[in-house]
PDB file of N, CA, C and O in Angstrom:
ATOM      1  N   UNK A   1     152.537  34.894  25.477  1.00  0.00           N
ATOM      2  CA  UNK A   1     153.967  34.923  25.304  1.00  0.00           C
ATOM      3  C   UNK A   1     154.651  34.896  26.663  1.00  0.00           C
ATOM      4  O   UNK A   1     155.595  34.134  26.871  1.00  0.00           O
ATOM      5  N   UNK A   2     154.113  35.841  27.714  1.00  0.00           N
ATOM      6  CA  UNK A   2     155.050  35.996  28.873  1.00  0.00           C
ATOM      7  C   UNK A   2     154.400  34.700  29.665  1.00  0.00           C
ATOM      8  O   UNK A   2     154.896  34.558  30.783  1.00  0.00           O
ATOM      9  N   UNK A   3     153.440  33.771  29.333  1.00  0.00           N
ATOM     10  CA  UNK A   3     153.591  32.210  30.479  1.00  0.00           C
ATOM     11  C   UNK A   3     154.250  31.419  29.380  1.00  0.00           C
ATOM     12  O   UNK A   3     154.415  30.414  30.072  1.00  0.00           O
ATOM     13  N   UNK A   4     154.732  31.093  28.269  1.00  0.00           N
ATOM     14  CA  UNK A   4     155.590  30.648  27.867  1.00  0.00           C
ATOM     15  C   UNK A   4     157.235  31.143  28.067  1.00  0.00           C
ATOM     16  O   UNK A   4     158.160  30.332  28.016  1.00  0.00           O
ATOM     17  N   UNK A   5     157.379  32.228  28.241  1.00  0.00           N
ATOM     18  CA  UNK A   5     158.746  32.483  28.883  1.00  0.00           C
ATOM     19  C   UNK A   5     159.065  31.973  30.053  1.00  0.00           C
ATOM     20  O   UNK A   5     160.155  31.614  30.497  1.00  0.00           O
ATOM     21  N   UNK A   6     157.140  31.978  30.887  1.00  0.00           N
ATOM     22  CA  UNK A   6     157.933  31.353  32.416  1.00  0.00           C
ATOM     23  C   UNK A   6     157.948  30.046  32.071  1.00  0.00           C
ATOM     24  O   UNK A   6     158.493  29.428  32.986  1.00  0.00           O
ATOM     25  N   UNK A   7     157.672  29.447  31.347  1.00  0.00           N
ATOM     26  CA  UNK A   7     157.577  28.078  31.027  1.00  0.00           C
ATOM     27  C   UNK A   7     159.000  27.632  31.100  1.00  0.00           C
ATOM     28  O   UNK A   7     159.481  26.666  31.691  1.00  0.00           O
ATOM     29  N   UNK A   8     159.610  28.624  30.310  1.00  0.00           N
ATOM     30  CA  UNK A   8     160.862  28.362  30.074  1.00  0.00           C
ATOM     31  C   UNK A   8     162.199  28.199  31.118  1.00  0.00           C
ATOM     32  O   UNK A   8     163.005  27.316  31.414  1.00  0.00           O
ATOM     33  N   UNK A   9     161.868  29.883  31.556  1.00  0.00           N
ATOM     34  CA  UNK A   9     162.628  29.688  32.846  1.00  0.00           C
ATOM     35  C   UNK A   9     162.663  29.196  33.580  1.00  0.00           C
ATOM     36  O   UNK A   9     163.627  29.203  34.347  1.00  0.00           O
ATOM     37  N   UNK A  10     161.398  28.355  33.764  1.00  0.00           N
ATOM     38  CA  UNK A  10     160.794  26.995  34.853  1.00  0.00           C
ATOM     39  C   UNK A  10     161.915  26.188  34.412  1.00  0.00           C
ATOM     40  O   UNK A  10     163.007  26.233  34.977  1.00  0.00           O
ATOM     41  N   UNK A  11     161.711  25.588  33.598  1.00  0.00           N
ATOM     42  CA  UNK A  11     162.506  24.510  32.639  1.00  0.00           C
ATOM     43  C   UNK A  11     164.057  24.233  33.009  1.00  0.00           C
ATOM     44  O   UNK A  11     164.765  23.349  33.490  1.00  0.00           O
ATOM     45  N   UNK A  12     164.164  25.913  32.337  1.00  0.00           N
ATOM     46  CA  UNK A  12     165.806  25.796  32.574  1.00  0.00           C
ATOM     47  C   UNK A  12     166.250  26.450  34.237  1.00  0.00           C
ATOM     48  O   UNK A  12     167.370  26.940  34.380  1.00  0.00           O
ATOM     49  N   UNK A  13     165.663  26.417  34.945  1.00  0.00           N
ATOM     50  CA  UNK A  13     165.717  26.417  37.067  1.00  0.00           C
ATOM     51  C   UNK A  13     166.223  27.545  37.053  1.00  0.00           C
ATOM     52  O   UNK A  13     167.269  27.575  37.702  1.00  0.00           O
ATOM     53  N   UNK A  14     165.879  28.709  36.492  1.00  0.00           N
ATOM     54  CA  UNK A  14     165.930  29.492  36.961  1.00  0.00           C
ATOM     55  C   UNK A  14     165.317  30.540  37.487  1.00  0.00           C
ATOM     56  O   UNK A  14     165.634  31.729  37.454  1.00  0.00           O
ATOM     57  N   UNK A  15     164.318  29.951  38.026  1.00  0.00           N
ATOM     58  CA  UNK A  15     163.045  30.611  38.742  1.00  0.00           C
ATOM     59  C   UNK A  15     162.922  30.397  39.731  1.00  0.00           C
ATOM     60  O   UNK A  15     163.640  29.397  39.708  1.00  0.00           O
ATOM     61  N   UNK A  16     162.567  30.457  40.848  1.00  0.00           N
ATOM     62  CA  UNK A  16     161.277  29.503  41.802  1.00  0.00           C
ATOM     63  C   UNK A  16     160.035  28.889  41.624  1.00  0.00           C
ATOM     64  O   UNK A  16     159.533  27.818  41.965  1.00  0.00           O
ATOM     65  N   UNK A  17     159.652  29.962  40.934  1.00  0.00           N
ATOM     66  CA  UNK A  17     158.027  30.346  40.496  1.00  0.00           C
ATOM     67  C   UNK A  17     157.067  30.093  41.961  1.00  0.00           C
ATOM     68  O   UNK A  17     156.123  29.305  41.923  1.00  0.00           O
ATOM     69  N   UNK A  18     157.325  30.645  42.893  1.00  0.00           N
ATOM     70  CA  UNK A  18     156.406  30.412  44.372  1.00  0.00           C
ATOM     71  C   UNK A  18     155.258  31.727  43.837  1.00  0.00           C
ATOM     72  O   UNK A  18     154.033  31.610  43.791  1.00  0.00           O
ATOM     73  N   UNK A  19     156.147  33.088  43.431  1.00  0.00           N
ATOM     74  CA  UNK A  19     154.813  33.978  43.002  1.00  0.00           C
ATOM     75  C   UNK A  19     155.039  34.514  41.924  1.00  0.00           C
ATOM     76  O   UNK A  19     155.988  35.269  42.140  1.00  0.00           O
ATOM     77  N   UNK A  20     154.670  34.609  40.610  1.00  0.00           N
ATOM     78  CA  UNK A  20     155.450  35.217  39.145  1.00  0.00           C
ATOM     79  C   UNK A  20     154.165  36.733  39.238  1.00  0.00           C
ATOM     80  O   UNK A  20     152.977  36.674  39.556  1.00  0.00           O
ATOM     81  N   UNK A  21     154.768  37.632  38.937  1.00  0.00           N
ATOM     82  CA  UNK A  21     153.910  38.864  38.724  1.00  0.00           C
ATOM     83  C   UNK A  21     154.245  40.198  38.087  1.00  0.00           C
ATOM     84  O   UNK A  21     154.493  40.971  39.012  1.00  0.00           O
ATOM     85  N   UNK A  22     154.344  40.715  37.108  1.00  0.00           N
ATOM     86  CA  UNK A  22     154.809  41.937  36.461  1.00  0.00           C
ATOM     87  C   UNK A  22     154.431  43.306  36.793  1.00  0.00           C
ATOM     88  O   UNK A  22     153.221  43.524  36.865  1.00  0.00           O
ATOM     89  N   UNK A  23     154.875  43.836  36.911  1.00  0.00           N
ATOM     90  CA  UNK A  23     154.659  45.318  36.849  1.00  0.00           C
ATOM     91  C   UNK A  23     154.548  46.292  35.750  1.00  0.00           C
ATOM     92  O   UNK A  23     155.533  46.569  35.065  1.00  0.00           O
ATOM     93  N   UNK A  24     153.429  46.807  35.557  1.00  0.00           N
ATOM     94  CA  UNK A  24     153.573  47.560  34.480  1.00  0.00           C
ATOM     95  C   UNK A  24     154.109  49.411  34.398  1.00  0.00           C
ATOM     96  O   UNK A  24     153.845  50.237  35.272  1.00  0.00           O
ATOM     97  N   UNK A  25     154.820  49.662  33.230  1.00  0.00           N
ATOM     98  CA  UNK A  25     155.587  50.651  33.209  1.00  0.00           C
ATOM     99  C   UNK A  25     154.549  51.968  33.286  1.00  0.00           C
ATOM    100  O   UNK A  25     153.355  52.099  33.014  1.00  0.00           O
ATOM    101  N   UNK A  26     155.694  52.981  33.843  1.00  0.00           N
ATOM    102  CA  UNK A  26     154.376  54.319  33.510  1.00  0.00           C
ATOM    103  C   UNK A  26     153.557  54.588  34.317  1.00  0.00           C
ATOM    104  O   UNK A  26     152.936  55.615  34.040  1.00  0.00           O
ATOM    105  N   UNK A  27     153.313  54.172  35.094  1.00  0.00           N
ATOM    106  CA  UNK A  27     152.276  54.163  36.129  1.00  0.00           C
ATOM    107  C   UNK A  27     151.928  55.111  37.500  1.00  0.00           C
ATOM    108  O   UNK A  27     152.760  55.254  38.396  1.00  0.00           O
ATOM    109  N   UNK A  28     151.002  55.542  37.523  1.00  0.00           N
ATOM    110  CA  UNK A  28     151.076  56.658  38.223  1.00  0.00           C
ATOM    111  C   UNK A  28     150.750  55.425  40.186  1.00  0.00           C
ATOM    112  O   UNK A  28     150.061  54.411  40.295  1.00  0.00           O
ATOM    113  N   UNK A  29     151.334  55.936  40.973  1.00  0.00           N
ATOM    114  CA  UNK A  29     151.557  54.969  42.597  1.00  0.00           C
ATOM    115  C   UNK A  29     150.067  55.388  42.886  1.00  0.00           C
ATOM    116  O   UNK A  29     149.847  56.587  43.054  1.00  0.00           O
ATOM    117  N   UNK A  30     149.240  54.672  42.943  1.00  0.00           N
ATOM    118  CA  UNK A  30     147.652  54.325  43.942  1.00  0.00           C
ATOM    119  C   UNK A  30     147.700  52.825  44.281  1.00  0.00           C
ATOM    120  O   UNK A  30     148.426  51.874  43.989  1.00  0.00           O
ATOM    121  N   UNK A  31     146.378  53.082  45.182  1.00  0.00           N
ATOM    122  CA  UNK A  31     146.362  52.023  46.082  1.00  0.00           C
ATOM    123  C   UNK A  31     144.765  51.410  45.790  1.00  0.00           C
ATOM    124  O   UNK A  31     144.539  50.228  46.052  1.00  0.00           O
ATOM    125  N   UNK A  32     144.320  51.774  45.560  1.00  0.00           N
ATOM    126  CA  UNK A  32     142.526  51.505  45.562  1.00  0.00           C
ATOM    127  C   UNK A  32     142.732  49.910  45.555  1.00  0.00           C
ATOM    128  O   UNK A  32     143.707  49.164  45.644  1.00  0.00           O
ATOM    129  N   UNK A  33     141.113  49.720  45.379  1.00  0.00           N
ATOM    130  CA  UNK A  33     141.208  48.426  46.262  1.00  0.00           C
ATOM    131  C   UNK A  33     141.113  47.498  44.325  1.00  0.00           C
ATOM    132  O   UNK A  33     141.298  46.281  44.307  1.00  0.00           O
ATOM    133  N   UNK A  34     140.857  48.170  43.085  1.00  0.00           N
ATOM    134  CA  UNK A  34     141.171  47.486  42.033  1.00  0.00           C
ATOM    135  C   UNK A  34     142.417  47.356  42.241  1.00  0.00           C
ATOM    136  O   UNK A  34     142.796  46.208  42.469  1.00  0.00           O
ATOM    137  N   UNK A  35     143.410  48.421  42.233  1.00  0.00           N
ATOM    138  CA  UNK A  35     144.771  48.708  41.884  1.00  0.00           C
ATOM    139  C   UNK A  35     145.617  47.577  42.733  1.00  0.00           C
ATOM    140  O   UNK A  35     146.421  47.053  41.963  1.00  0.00           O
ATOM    141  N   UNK A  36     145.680  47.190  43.662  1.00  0.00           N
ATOM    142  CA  UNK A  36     146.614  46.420  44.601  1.00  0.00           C
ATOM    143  C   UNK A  36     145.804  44.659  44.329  1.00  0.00           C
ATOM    144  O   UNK A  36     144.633  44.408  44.044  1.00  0.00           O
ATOM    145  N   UNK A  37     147.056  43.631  44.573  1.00  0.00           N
ATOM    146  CA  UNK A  37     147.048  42.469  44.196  1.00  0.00           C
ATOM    147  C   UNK A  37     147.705  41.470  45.526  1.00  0.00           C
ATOM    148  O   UNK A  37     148.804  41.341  46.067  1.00  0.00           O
ATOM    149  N   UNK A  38     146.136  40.793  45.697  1.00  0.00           N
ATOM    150  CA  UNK A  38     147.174  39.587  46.570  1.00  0.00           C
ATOM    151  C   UNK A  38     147.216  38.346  46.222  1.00  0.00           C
ATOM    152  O   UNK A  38     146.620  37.988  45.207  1.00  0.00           O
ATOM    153  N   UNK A  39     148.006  37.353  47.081  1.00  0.00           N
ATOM    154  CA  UNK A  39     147.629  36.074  46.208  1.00  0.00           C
ATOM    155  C   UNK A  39     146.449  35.363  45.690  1.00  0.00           C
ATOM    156  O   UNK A  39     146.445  34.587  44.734  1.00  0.00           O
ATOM    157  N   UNK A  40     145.441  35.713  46.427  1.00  0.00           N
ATOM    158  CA  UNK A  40     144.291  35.033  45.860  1.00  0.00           C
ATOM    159  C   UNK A  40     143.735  35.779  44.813  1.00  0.00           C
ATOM    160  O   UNK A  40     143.282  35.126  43.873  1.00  0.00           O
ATOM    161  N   UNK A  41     143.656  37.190  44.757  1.00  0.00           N
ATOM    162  CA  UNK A  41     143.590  37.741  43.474  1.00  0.00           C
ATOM    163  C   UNK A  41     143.896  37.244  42.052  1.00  0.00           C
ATOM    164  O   UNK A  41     143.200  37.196  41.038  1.00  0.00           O
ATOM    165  N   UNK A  42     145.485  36.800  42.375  1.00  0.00           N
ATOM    166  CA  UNK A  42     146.307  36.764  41.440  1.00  0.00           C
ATOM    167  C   UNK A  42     146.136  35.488  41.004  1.00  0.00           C
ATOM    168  O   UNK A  42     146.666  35.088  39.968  1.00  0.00           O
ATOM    169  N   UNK A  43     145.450  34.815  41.690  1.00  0.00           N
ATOM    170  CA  UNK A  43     144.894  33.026  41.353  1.00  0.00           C
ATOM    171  C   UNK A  43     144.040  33.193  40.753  1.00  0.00           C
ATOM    172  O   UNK A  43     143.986  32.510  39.730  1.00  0.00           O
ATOM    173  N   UNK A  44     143.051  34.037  40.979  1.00  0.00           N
ATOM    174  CA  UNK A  44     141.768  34.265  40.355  1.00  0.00           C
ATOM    175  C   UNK A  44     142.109  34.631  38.656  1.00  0.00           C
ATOM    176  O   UNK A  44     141.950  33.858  37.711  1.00  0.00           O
ATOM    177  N   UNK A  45     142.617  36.041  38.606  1.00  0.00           N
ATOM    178  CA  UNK A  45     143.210  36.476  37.507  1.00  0.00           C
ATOM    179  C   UNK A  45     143.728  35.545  36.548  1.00  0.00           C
ATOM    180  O   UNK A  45     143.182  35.237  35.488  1.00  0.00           O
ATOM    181  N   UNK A  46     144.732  35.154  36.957  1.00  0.00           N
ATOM    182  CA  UNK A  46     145.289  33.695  35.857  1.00  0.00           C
ATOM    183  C   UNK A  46     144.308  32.536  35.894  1.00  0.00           C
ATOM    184  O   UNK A  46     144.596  31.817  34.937  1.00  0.00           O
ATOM    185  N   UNK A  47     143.383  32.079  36.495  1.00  0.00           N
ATOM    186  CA  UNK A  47     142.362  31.112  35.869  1.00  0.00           C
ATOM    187  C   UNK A  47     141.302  32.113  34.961  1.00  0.00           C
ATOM    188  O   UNK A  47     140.947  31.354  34.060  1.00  0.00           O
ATOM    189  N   UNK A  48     140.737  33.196  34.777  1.00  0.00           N
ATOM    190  CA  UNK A  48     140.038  33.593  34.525  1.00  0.00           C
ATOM    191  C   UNK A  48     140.918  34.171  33.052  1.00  0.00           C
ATOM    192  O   UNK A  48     140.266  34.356  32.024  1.00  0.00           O
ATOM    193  N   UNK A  49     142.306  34.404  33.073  1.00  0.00           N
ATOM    194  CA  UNK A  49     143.386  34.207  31.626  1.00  0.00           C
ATOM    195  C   UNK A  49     143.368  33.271  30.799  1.00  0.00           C
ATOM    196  O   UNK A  49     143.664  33.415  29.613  1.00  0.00           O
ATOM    197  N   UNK A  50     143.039  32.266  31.297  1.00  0.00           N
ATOM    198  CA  UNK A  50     143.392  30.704  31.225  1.00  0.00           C
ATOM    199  C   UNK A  50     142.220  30.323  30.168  1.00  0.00           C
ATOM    200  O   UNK A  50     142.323  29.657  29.138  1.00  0.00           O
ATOM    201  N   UNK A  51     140.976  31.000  30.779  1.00  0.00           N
ATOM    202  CA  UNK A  51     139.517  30.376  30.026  1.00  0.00           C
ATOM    203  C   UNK A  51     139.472  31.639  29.153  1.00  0.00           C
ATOM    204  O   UNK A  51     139.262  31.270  27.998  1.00  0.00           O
ATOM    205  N   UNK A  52     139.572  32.858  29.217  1.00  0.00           N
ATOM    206  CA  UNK A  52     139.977  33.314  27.942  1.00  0.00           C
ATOM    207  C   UNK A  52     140.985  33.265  26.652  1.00  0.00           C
ATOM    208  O   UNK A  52     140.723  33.609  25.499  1.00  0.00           O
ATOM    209  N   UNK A  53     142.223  32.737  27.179  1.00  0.00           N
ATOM    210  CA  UNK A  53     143.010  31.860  26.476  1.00  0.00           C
ATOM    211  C   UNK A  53     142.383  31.042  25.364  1.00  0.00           C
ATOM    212  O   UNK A  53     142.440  31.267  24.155  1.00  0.00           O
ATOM    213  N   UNK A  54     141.626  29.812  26.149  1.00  0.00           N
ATOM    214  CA  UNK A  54     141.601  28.891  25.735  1.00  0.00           C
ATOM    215  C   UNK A  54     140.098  28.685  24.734  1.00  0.00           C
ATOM    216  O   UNK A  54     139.825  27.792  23.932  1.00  0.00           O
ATOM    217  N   UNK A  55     139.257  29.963  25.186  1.00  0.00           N
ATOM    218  CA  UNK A  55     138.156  30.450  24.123  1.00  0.00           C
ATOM    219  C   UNK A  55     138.808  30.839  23.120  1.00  0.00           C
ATOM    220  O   UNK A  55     138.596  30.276  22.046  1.00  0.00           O
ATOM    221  N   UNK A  56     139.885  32.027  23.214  1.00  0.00           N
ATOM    222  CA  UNK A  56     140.175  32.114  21.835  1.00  0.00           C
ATOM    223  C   UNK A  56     141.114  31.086  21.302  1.00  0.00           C
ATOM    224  O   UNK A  56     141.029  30.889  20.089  1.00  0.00           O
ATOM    225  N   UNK A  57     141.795  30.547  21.817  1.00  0.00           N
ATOM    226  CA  UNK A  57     142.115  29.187  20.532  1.00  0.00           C
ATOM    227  C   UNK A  57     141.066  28.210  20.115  1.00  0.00           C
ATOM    228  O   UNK A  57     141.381  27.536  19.134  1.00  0.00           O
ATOM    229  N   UNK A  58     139.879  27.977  20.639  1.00  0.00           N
ATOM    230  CA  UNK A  58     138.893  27.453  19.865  1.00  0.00           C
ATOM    231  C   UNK A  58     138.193  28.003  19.283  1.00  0.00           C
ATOM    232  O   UNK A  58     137.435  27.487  18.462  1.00  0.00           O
ATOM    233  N   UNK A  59     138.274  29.608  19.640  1.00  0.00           N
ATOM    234  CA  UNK A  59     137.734  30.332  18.181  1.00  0.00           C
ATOM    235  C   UNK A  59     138.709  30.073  16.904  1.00  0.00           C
ATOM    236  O   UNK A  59     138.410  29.667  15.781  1.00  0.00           O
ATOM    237  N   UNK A  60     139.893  30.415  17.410  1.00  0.00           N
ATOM    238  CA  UNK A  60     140.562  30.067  16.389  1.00  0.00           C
ATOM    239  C   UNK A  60     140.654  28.618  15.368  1.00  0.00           C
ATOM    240  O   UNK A  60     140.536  28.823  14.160  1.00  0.00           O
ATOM    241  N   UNK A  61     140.828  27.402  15.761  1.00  0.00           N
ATOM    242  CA  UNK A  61     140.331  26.398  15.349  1.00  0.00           C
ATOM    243  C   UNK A  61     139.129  26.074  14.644  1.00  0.00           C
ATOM    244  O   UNK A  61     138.937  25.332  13.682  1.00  0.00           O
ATOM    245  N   UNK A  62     138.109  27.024  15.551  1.00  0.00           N
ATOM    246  CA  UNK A  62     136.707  26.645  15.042  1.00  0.00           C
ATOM    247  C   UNK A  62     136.773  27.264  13.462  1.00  0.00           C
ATOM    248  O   UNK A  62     136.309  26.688  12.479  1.00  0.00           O
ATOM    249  N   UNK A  63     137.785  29.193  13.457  1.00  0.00           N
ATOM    250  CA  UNK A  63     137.769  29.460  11.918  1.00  0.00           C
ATOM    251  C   UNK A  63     138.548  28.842  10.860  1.00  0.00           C
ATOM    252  O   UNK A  63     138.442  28.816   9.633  1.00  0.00           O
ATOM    253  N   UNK A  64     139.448  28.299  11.791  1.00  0.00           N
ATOM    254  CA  UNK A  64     140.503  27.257  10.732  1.00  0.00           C
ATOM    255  C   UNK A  64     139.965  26.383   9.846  1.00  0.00           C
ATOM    256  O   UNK A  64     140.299  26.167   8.681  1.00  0.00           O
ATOM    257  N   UNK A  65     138.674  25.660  10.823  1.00  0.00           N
ATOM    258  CA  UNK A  65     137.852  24.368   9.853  1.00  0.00           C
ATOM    259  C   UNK A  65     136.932  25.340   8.935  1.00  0.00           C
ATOM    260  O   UNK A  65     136.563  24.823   7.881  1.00  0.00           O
ATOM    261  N   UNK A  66     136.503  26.685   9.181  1.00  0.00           N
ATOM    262  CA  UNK A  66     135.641  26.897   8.140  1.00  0.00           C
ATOM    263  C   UNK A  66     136.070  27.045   6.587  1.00  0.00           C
ATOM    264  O   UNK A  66     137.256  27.211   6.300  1.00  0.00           O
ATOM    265  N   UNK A  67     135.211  26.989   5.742  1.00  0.00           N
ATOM    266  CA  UNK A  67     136.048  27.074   4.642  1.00  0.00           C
ATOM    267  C   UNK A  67     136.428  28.633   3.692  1.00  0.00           C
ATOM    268  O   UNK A  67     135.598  29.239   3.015  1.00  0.00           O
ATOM    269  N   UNK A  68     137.383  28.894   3.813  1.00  0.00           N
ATOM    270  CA  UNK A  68     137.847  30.361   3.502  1.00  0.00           C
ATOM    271  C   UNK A  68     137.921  30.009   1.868  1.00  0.00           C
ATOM    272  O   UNK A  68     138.420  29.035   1.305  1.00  0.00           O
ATOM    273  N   UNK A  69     137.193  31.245   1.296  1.00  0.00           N
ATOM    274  CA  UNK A  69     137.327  31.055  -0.121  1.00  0.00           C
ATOM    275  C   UNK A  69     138.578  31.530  -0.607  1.00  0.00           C
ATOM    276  O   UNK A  69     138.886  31.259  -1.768  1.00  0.00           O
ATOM    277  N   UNK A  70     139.491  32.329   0.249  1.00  0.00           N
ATOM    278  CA  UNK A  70     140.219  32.636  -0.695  1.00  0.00           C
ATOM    279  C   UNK A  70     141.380  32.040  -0.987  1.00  0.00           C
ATOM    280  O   UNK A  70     142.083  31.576  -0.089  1.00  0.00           O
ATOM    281  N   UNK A  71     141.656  31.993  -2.016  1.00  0.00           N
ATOM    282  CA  UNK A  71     143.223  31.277  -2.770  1.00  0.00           C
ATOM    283  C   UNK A  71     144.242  32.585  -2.919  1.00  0.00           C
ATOM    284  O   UNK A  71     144.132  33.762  -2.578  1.00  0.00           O
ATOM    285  N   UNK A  72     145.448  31.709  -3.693  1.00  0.00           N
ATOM    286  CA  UNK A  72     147.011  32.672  -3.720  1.00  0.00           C
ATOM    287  C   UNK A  72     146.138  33.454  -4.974  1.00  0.00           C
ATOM    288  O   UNK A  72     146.129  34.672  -5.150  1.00  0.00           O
ATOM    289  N   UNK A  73     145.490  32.552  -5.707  1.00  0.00           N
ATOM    290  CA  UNK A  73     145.103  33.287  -7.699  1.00  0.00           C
ATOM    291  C   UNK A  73     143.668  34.412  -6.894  1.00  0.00           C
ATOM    292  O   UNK A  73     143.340  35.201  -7.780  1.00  0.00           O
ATOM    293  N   UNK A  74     143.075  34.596  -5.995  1.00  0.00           N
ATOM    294  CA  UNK A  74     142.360  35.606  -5.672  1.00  0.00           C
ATOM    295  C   UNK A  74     143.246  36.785  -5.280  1.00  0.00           C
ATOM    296  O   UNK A  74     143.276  37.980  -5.572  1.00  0.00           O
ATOM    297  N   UNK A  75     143.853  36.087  -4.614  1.00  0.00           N
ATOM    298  CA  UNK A  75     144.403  37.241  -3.170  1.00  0.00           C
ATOM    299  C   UNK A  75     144.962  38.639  -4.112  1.00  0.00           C
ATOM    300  O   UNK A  75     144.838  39.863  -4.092  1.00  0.00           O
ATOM    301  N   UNK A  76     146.052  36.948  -5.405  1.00  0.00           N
ATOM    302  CA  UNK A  76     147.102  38.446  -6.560  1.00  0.00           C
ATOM    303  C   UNK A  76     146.087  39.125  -6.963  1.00  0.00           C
ATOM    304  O   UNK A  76     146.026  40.308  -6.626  1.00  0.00           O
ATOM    305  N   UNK A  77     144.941  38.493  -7.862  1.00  0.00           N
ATOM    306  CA  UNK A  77     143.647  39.305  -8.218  1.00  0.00           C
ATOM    307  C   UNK A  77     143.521  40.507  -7.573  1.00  0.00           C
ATOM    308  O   UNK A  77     143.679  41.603  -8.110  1.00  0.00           O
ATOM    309  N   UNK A  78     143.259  40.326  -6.513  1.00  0.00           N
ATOM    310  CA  UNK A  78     142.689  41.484  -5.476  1.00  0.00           C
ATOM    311  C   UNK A  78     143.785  42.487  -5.554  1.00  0.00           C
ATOM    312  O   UNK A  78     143.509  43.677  -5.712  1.00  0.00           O
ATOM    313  N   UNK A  79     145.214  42.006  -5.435  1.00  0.00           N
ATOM    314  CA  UNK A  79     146.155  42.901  -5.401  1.00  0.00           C
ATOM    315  C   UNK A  79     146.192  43.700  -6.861  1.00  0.00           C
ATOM    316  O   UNK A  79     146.122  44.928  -6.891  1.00  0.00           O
ATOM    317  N   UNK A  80     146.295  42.986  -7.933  1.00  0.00           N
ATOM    318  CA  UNK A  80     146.696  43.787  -9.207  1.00  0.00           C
ATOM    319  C   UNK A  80     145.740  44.895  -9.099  1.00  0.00           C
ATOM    320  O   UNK A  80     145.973  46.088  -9.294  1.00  0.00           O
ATOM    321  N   UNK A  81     144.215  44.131  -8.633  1.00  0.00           N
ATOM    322  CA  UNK A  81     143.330  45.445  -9.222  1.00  0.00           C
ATOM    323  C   UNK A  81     143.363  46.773  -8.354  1.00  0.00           C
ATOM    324  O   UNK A  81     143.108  47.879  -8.832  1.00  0.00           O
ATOM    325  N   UNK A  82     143.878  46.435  -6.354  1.00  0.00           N
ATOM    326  CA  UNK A  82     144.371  47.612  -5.540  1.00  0.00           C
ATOM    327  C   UNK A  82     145.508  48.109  -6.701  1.00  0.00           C
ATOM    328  O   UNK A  82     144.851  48.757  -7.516  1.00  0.00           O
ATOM    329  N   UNK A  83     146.706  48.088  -7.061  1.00  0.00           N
ATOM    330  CA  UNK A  83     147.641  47.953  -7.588  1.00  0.00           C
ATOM    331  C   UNK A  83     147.244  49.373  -8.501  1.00  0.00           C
ATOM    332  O   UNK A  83     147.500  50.515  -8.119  1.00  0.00           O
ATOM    333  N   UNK A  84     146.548  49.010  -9.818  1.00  0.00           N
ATOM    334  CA  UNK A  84     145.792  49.394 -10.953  1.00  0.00           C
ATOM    335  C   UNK A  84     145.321  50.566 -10.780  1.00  0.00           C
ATOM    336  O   UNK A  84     145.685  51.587 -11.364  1.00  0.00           O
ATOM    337  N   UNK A  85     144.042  50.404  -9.527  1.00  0.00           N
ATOM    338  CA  UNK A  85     143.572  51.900  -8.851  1.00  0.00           C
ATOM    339  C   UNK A  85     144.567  52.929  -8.243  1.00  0.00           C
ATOM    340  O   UNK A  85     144.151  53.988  -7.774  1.00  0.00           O
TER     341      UNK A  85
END
């Protein structure tokens, strides 16, 4: 959702986009050497987003083609008889 927003703001110029990076709320201030981010980090990070991304939409696809037994006349089935109990 949030690289389609920058997508957006790309779009409509109101960005730069030279470095996009969020901060998350709540957070207690350290420094360790996980905790802090530089640019090459942050290159790394978003390609390594990118191929998890893009695994799960071919998981997803891959379950789309399988064939799901269930229909609308199961699903009510299933419901009346939760329903019933």
């Amino acid at each position: 959702m949030f690289k389609l927003f920058v997508s957006f703001l790309k779009d409509a110029d109101l960005i730069g986009c030279e470095i996009i990076a969020i901060d998350g709320t709540k957070s207690r201030a350290h420094n360790s050497r996980k905790a802090n981010f530089n640019k090459k980090k942050i290159e790394r990070y978003l390609v390594y987003i990118e191929e998890r991304t893009q695994e799960y939409l071919a998981e997803l696809a891959k379950n789309d083609l399988q064939d799901n037994s269930f229909t609308i006349s199961t699903i009510t089935e299933k419901n009346r008889a939760i329903k019933k109990k």
